[in-house]
N, C-alpha and C positions, 0 to 999 in steps of 0.2 A: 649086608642085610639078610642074604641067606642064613646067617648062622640065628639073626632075629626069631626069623620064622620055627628053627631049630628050636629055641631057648620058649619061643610058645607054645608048642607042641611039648615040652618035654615038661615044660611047669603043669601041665595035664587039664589046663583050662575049658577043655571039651570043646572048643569051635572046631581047631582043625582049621588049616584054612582050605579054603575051596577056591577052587576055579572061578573065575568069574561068568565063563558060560555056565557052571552047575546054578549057580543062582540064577540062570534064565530058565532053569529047568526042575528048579524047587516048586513044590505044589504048593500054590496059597492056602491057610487053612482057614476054615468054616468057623468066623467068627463069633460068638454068642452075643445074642440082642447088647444092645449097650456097648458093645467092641466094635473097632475098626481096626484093618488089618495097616502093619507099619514095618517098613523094610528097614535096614540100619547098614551101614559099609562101618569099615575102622580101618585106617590107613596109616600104618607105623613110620614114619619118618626118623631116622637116625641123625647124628651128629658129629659122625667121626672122619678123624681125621685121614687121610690129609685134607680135606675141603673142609676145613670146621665150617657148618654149619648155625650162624647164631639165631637167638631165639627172634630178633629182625627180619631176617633174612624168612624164617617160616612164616611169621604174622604176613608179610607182605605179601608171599606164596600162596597163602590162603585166601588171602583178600583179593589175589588175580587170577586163580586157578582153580579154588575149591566153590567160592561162595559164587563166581558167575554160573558155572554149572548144577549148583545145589543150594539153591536160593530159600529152598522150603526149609533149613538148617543147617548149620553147620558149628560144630564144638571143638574148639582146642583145648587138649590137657597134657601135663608133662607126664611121661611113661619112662619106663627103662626097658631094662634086657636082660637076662644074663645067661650066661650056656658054658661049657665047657670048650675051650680053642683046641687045637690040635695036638698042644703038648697035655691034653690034661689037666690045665690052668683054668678057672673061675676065670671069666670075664664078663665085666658089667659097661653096659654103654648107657648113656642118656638115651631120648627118647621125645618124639611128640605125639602124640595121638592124635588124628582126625578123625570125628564121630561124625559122619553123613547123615539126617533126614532123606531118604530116597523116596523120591515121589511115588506116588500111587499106583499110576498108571504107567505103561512102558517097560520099557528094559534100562534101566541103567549105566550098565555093563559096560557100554561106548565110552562114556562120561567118568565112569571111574578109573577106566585106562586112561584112558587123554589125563586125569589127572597124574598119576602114577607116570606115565611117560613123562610128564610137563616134570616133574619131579628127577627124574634120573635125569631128563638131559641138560637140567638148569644146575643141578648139582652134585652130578656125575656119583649118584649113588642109587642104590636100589632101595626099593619101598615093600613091604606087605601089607599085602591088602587081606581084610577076612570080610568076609558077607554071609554071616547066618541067614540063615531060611525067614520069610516072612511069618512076623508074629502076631497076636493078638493084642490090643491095647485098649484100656478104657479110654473113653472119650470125654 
């Protein structure tokens, strides 16, 4: 899933992924009347082999790992990848997306690891995580 993170960064998406302490240390911005400020995580989960990962296997994950810690929302969608491998080869992998509602108040940060761990050690692969800066949203 390194090479994930690689293939995001290089499609020029502009998040960049950050740290998950940098998002403890993002400044909230100065909402305008009628806005409230709303945080977001995205949590790429892969599906390759040798652990095929089925589209089961994440519904369930999600339903034990994401929604008890992130109850205020949570989104599943199919994503991909794609990056250049070591010989210079195009390679494209499936994908899941998990789009977090991150609470208001607090640090998150705990709670997205414990996610992301609960993930590598149930299915021995790695995950990226991105957390843009908190934004402005109409109400």
């Amino acid at each position: 899933m390194k090479r994930l993170g690689v293939a995001i960064g290089r499609a020029g998406l502009g998040l960049g992924l950050l740290g998950l302490t940098a998002c403890a240390s993002a400044p909230a911005p100065a909402c305008p009347a009628g806005q409230a400020q709303m945080r977001t995580a995205q949590i790429f989960l892969a599906a390759k082999a040798p652990a095929k990962v089925t589209d089961t296997d994440i519904r369930k994950f999600v339903d034990t790992e994401v929604t008890p810690r992130f109850p205020d929302g949570v989104s599943l969608v199919d994503g991909g990848a794609q990056w250049k491998g070591e010989d210079n080869r195009l390679i494209r992998e499936a994908a899941k997306v998990v789009l977090i509602v991150l609470p208001a108040r607090g640090d998150p940060a705990a709670r997205v690891e414990a996610v992301r761990s609960a993930y590598r050690t149930r299915f021995k692969q790695d995950s990226v995580v991105v957390m843009p800066p908190p934004t402005c949203t109409a109400l």
